[in-house]
C-alpha positions as semicolon CSV with decimal commas, in nm:
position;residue;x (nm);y (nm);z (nm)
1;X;1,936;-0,158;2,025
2;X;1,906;-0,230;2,390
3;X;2,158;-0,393;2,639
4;X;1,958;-0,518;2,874
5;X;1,885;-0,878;2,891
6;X;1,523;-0,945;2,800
7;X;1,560;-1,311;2,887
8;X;1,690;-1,232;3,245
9;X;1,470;-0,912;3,294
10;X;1,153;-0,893;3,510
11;X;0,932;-0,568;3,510
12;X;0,745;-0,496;3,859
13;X;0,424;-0,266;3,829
14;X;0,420;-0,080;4,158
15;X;0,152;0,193;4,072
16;X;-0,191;0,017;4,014
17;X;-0,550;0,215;4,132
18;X;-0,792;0,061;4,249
19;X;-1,156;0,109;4,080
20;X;-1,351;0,070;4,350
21;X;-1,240;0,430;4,449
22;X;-1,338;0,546;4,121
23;X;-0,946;0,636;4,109
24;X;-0,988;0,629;3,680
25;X;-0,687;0,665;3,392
26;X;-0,758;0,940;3,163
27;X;-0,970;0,900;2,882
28;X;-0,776;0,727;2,550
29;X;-0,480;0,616;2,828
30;X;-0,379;0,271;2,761
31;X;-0,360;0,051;3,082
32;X;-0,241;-0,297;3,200
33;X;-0,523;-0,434;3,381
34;X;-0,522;-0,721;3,686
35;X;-0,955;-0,832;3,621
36;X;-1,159;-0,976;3,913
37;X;-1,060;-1,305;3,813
38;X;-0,729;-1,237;3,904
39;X;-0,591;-1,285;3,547
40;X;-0,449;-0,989;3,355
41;X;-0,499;-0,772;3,029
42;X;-0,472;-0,469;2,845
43;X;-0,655;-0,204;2,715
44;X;-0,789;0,153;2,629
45;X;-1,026;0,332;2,903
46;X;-1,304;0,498;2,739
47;X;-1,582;0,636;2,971
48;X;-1,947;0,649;2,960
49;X;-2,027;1,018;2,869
50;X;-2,271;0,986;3,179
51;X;-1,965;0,889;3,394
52;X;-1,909;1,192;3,622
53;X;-2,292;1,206;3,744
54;X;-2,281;0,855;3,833
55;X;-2,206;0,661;4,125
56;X;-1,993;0,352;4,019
57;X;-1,735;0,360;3,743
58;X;-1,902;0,334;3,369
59;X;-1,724;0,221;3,093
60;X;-1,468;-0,005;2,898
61;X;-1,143;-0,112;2,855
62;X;-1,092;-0,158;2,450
63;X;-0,878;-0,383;2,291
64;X;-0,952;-0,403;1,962
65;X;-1,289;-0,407;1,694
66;X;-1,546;-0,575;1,937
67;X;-1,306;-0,672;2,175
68;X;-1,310;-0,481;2,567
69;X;-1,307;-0,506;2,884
70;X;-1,610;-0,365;3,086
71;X;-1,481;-0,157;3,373
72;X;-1,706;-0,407;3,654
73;X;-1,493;-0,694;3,562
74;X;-1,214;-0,503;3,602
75;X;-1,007;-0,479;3,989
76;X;-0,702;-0,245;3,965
77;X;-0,559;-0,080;3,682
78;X;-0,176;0,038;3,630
79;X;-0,007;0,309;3,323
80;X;0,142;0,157;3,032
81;X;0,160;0,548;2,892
82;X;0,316;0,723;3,122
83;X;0,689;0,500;3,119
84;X;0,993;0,534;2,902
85;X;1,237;0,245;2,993
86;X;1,475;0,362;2,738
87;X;1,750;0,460;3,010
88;X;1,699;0,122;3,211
89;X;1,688;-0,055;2,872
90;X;2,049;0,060;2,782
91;X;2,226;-0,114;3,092
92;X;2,339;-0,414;3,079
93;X;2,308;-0,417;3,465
94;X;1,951;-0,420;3,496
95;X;1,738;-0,742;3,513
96;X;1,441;-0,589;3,750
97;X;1,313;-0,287;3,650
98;X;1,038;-0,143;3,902
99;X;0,767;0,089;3,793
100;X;0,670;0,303;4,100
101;X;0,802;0,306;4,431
102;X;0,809;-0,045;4,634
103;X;0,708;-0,026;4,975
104;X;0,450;-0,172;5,210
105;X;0,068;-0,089;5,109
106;X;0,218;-0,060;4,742
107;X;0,049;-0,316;4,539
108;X;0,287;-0,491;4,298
109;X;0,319;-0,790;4,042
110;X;0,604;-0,903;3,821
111;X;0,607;-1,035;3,482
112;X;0,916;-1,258;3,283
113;X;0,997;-1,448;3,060
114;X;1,025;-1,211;2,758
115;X;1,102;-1,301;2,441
116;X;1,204;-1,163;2,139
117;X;1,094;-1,206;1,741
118;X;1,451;-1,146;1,632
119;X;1,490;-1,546;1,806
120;X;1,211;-1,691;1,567
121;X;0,968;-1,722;1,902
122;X;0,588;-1,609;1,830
123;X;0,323;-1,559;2,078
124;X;0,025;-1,809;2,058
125;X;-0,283;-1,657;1,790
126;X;-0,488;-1,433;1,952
127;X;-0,287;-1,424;2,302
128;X;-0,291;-1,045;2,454
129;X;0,060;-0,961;2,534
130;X;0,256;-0,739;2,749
131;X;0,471;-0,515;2,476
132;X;0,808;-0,326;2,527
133;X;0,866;-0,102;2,227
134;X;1,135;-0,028;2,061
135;X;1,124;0,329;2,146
136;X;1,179;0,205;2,517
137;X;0,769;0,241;2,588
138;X;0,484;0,021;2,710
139;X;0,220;-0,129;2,537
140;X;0,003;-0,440;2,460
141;X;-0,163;-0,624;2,213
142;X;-0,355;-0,921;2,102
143;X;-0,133;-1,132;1,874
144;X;-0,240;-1,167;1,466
145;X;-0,037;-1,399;1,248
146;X;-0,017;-1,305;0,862
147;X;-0,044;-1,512;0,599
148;X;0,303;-1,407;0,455
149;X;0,440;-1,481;0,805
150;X;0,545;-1,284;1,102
151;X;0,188;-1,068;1,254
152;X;0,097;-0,764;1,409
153;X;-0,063;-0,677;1,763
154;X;-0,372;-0,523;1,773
155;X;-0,482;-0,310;2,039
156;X;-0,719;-0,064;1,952
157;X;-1,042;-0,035;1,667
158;X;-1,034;-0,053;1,286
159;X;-0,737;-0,259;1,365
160;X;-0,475;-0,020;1,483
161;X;-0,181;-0,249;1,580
162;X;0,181;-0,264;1,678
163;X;0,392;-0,425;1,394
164;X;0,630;-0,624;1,503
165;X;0,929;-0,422;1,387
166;X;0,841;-0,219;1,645
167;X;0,834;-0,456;1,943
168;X;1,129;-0,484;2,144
169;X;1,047;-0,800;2,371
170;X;0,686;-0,946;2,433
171;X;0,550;-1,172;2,700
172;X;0,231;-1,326;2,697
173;X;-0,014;-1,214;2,947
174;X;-0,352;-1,455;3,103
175;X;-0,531;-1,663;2,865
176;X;-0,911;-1,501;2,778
177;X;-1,172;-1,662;2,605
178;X;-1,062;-1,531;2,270
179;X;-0,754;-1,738;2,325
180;X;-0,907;-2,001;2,489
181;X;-1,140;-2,097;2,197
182;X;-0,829;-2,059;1,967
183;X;-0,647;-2,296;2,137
184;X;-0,955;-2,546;2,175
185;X;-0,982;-2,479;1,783
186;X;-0,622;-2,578;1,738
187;X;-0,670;-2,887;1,961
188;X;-0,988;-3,003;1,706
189;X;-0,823;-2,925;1,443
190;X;-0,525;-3,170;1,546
191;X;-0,775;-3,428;1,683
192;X;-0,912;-3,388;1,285
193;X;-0,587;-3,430;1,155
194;X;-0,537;-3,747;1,373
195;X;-0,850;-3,902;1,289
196;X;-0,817;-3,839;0,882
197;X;-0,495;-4,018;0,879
198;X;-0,704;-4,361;0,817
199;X;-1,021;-4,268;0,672
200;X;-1,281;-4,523;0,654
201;X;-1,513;-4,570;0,356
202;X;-1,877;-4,662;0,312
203;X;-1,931;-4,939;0,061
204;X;-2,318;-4,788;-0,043
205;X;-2,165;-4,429;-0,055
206;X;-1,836;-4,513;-0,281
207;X;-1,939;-4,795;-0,442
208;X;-1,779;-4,716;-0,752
209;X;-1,429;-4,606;-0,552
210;X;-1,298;-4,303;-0,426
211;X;-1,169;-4,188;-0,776
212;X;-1,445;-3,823;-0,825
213;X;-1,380;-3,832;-1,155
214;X;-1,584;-4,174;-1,209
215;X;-1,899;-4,016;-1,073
216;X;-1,858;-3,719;-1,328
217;X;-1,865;-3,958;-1,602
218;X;-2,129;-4,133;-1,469
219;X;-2,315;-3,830;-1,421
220;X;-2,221;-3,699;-1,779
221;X;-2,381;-4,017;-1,912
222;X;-2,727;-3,970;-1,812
223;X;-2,680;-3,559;-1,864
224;X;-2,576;-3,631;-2,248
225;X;-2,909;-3,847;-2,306
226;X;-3,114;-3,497;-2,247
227;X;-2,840;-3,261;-2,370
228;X;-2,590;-3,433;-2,675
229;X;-2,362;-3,167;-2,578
230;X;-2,277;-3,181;-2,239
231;X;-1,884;-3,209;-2,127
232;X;-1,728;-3,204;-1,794
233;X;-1,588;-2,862;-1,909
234;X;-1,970;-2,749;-1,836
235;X;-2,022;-2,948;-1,560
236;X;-1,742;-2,800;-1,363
237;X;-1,840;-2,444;-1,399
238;X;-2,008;-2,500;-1,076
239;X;-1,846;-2,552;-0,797
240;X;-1,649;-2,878;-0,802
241;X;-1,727;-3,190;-0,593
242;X;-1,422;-3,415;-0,440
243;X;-1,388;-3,707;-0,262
244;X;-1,220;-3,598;0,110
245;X;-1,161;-3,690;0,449
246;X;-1,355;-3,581;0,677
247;X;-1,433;-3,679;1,077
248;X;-1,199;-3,990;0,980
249;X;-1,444;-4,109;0,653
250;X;-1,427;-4,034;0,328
251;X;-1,770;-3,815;0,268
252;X;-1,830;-3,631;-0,098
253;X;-1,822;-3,214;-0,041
254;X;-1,712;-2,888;-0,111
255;X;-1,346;-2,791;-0,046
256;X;-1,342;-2,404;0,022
257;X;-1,004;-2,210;0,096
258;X;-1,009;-2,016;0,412
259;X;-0,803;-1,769;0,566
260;X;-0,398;-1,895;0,636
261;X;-0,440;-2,160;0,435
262;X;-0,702;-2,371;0,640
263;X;-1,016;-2,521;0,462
264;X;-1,371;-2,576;0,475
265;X;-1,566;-2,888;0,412
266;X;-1,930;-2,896;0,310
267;X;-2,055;-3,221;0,333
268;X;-2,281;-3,392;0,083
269;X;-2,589;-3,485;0,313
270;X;-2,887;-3,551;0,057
271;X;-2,858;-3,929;0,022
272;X;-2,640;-4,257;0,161
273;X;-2,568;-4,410;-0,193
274;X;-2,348;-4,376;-0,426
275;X;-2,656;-4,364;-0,784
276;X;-2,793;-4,073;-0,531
277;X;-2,506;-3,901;-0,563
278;X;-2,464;-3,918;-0,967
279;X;-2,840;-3,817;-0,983
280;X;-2,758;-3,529;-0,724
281;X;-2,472;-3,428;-0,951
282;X;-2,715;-3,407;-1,271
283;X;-2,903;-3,201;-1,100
284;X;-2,675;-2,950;-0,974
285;X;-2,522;-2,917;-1,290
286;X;-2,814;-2,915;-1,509
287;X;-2,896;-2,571;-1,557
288;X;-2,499;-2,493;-1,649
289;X;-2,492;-2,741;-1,944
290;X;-2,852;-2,635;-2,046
291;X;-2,683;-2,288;-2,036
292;X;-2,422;-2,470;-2,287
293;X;-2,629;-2,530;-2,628
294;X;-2,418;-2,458;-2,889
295;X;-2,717;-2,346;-3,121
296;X;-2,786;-2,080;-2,903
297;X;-2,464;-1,980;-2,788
298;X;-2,319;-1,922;-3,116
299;X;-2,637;-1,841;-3,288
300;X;-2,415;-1,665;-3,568
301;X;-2,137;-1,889;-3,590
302;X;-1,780;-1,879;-3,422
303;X;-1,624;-1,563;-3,636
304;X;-1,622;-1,323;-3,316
305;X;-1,632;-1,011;-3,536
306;X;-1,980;-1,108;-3,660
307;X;-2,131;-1,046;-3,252
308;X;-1,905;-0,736;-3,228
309;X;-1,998;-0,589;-3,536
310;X;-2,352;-0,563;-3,432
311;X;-2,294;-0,523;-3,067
312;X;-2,078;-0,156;-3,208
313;X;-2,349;-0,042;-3,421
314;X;-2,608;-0,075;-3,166
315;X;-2,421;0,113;-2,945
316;X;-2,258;0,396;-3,240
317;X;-2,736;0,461;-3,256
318;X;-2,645;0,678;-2,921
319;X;-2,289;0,704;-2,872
320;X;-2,233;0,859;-3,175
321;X;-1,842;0,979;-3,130
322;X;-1,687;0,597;-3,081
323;X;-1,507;0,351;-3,330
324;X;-1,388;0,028;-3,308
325;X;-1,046;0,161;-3,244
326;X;-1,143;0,341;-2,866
327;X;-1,309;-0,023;-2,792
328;X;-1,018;-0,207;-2,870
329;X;-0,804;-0,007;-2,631
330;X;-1,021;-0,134;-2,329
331;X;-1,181;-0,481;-2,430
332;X;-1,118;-0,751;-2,690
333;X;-1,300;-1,107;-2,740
334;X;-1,263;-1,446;-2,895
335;X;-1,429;-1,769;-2,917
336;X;-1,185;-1,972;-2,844
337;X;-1,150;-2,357;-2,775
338;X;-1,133;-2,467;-2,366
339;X;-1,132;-2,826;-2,209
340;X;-1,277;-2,914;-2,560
341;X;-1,581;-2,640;-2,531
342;X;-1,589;-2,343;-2,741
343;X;-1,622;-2,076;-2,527
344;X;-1,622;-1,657;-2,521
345;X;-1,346;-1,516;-2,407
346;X;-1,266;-1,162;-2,272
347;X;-0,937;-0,942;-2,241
348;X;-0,899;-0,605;-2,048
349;X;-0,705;-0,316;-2,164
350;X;-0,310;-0,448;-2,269
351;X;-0,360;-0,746;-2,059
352;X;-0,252;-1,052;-2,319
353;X;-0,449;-1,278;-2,088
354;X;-0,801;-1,380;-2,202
355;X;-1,056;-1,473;-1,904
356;X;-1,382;-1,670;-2,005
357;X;-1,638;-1,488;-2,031
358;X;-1,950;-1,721;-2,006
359;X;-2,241;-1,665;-2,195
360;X;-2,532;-1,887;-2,234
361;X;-2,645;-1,753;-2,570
362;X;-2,546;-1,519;-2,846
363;X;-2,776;-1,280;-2,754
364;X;-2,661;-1,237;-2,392
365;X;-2,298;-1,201;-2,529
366;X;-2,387;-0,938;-2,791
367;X;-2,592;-0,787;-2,473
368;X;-2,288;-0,763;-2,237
369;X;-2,062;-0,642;-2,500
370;X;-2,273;-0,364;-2,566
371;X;-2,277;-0,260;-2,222
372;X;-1,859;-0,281;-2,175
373;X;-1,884;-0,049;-2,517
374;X;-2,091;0,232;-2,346
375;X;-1,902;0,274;-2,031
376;X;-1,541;0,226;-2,291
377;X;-1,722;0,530;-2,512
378;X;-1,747;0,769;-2,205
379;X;-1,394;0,692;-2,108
380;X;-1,277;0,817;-2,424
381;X;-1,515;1,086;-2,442
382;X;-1,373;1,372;-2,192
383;X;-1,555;1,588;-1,943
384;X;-1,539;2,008;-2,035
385;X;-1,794;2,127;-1,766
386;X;-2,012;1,996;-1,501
387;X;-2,284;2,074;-1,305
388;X;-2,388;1,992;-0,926
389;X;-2,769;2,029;-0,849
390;X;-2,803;2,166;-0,504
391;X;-2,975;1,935;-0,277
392;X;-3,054;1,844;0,116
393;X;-3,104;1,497;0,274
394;X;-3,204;1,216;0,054
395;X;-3,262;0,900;0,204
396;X;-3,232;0,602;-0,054
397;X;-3,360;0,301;0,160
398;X;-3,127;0,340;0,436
399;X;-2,822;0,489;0,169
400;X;-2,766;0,886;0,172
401;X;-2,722;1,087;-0,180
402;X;-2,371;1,214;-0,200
403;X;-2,326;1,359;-0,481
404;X;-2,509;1,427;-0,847
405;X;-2,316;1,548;-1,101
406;X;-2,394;1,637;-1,477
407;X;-2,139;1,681;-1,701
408;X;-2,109;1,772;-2,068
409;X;-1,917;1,596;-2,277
410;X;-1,649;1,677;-2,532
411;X;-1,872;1,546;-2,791
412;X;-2,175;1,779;-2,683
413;X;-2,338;1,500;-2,494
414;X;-2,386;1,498;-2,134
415;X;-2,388;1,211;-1,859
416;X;-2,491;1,233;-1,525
417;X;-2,315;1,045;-1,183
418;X;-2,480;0,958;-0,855
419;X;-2,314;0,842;-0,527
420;X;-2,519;0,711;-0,243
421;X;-2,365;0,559;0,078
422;X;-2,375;0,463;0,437
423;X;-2,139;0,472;0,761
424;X;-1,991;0,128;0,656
425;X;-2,028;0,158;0,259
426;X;-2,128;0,319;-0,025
427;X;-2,142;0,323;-0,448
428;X;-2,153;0,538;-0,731
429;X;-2,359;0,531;-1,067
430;X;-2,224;0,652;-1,403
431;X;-2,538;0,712;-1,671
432;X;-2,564;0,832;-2,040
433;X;-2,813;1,068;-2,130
434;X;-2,945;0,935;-2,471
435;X;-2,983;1,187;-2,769
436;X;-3,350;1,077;-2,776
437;X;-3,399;1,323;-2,463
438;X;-3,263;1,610;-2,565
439;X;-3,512;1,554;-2,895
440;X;-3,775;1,649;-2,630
441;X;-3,908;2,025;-2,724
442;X;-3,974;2,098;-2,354
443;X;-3,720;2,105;-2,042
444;X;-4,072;1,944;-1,891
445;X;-4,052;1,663;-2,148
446;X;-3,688;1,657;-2,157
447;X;-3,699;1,595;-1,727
448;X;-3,988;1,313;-1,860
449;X;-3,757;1,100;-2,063
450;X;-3,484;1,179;-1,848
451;X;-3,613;0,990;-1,511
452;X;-3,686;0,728;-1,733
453;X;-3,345;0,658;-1,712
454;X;-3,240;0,765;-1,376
455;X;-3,568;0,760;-1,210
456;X;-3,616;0,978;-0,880
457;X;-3,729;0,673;-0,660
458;X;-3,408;0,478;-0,713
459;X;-3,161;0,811;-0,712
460;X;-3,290;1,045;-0,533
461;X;-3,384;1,347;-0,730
462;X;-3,755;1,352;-0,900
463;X;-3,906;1,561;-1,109
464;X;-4,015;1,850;-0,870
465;X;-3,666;1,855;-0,758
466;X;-3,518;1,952;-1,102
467;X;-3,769;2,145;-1,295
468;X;-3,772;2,444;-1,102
469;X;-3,406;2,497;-1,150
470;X;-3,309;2,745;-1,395
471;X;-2,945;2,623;-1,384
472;X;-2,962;2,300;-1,476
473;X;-3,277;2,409;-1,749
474;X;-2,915;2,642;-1,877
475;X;-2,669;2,379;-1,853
476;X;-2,869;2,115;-2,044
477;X;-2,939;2,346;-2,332
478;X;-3,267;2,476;-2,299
């Protein structure tokens, strides 16, 4: 590594332009940047494409995904690209190193007080810094702590960034308002922190304590006069009230995890006693222990294989080719006992762990079981030839078609897949084509029952669109 001192070294930028003169970086060239404010940055120069007609400078500085610079705020501008310090680097002797030639009319500033990772120091969150790479060039960067520790600078869209294993020495450059409201968050957040240490309590609000679990029970009471089996098991299948500090009070609410371990309070605001509260809680969880009845749930009893058995031969009607045995390669169930509650429970592939799998009655479970069934059958049924309809632009509410695929199956069955998407996103549709179809006599009548199941308006392709061709008509058969 390096010899020079980063503690003792200052750098000296010697070379800046001056906008005003339209005297511009070339495009993509990353820049240090002294604004109008007289504070300092970094960033990308990206021009308007209208630039070279125009009479004052268009365009912006970027720093990162919705973070730039316009170029009016911006004064003078100076390289970061066009420097290798690697030779200055290597001295121990050097502790100024200039960029550009001093001399009078040369306009210069200096930066210190580098620092270095390898000594445990971090840049403040969200501080743009002044970067000296380990490769002996130039950079900068908006500082982004991880989670596991350490972070990453990011400079440039989708979140390109400098890791930190490849930053020599750092210095923090001018606070901006991204900073700025990161550092007034971190001052509220202390100033919270301060006030929660001796919480204050309302006597209407917690007049039964500050213990949650007392308002449960209470709440449990008056649920188990309407439904005889209600449990706290149910009750807490929504999200769980506590009993926090908050704005130095104790206040019932919602305790969401955020991002590096910070949290988020909602605040129970629909009444100032404590009996509202308990008749707020029945409510809320009302519809999840009506969900609960056991006579429904477990219609058939608590033998699992009784809801599988007829879950696998409604499904065997059109997927003719599976057994238990492909099923119980990719799901397996129980009813099994939880916080007192018997419950369905649901394990993927050769995981050992069951997850709950919450039903509200046996129908619904045999319903959902069915469906994991299908899309297990088609996994184990392989794909011997496939078919792409040809097809132009296909707007699904905003979503483009991407692709629509038939394929025949090993069995002799076929299924069909459509993608849609956006810019941002996008999804794809797996669907069986039933043997009730293909009992059509026509291709007409076959397309009929068909788009019944993947119906043009939702997927792009109607009838018109597919009876004309002669390939497909070949492909399916007929």
């Amino acid at each position: 590594m390096f010899s020079c001192n980063y503690k003792k070294l200052r750098l000296s930028f010697n070379e800046f332009h001056d906008l005003v003169k339209k005297d511009m970086p070339n495009h993509g060239e990353f820049c240090l940047l002294e604004l109008k404010d007289g504070s300092y940055t970094g960033g990308e120069w990206w021009p308007n494409s209208s630039n070279a007609k125009s009479k004052t400078v268009q365009g912006k500085f970027i720093r990162g995904t919705g973070d730039s610079i316009e170029a009016e705020e911006v004064a003078k501008w100076h390289s970061l690209d066009r420097y290798d310090l690697t030779e200055s680097l290597k001295s121990e002797k050097f502790n100024w190193i200039n960029l550009g030639v001093e001399g009078e009319g040369i306009y210069s500033v200096q930066f210190k007080d580098f620092k270095s990772f390898k000594d445990g120091d971090f840049p403040k969150k969200e501080r743009y810094c002044l970067l000296i790479m380990t490769d002996g060039g130039l950079g900068a960067g908006r500082w982004n702590p991880l989670r596991n520790g350490g972070g990453t600078f990011i400079y440039a869209p989708a979140l390109a960034q400098h890791s930190q294993d490849k930053v020599w020495a750092w210095t923090e450059l001018s606070p901006d308002e991204c900073s700025l409201m990161e550092e007034e968050r971190e001052r509220e957040k202390a100033h919270e922190e301060e006030l929660n240490k001796n919480p204050s309590t309302d006597p209407e609000l917690f007049k039964y304590g500050t213990d949650i679990g007392v308002y449960y029970d209470k709440a449990l009471e008056k649920l188990r006069e309407k439904y005889y089996w209600a449990s706290l098991a149910q009750m807490k299948k929504r999200p769980v009230w506590q009993i926090v500090p908050l704005h130095g009070k104790y206040v019932f609410g919602l305790v969401n995890d955020a991002f590096f371990g910070e949290k988020t309070i909602t605040e129970w605001t629909d009444g100032k006693t404590a009996d509202e509260f308990i008749d707020f809680l029945c409510k809320d969880t009302e519809e999840t222990v009506q969900r609960s009845n056991p006579e429904e749930k477990f219609k058939y009893g608590l033998d699992v294989e009784v809801y599988l058995e007829k879950a696998f031969e409604n499904v065997k009607k059109d997927y003719r080719w599976i057994t238990r045995e492909m099923m119980d390669k990719h799901y397996r169930y129980k009813i099994k006992k939880i916080d007192g509650d018997w419950e369905y429970v649901k394990a993927f592939g050769k995981d050992k762990k069951y997850y709950l799998f919450d039903q509200p009655s046996a129908e619904k479970f045999i319903e959902n079981v069915e469906y994991d069934y299908q899309n297990a059958a088609l996994q184990e049924n392989s794909v011997v030839k496939e078919y792409q309809p040809p097809f132009g632009a296909v707007d699904l509410c905003g979503w483009g078609l991407e692709r629509y695929v038939f394929s025949k199956l090993q069995s002799g069955d076929y299924k069909v897949y459509v993608q849609a998407g956006d810019r941002v996103t996008g999804g794809g549709r797996e669907f069986f084509i039933t043997p009730y179809c293909f009992e059509a006599k026509t291709y007409g009548e076959f397309l009929d029952r068909y788009l019944e199941i993947v119906p043009g308006g939702s997927f792009g392709l109607h009838k018109q669109d597919l009876l004309p061709n002669k390939e497909l008509k070949e492909f399916l058969g007929y």
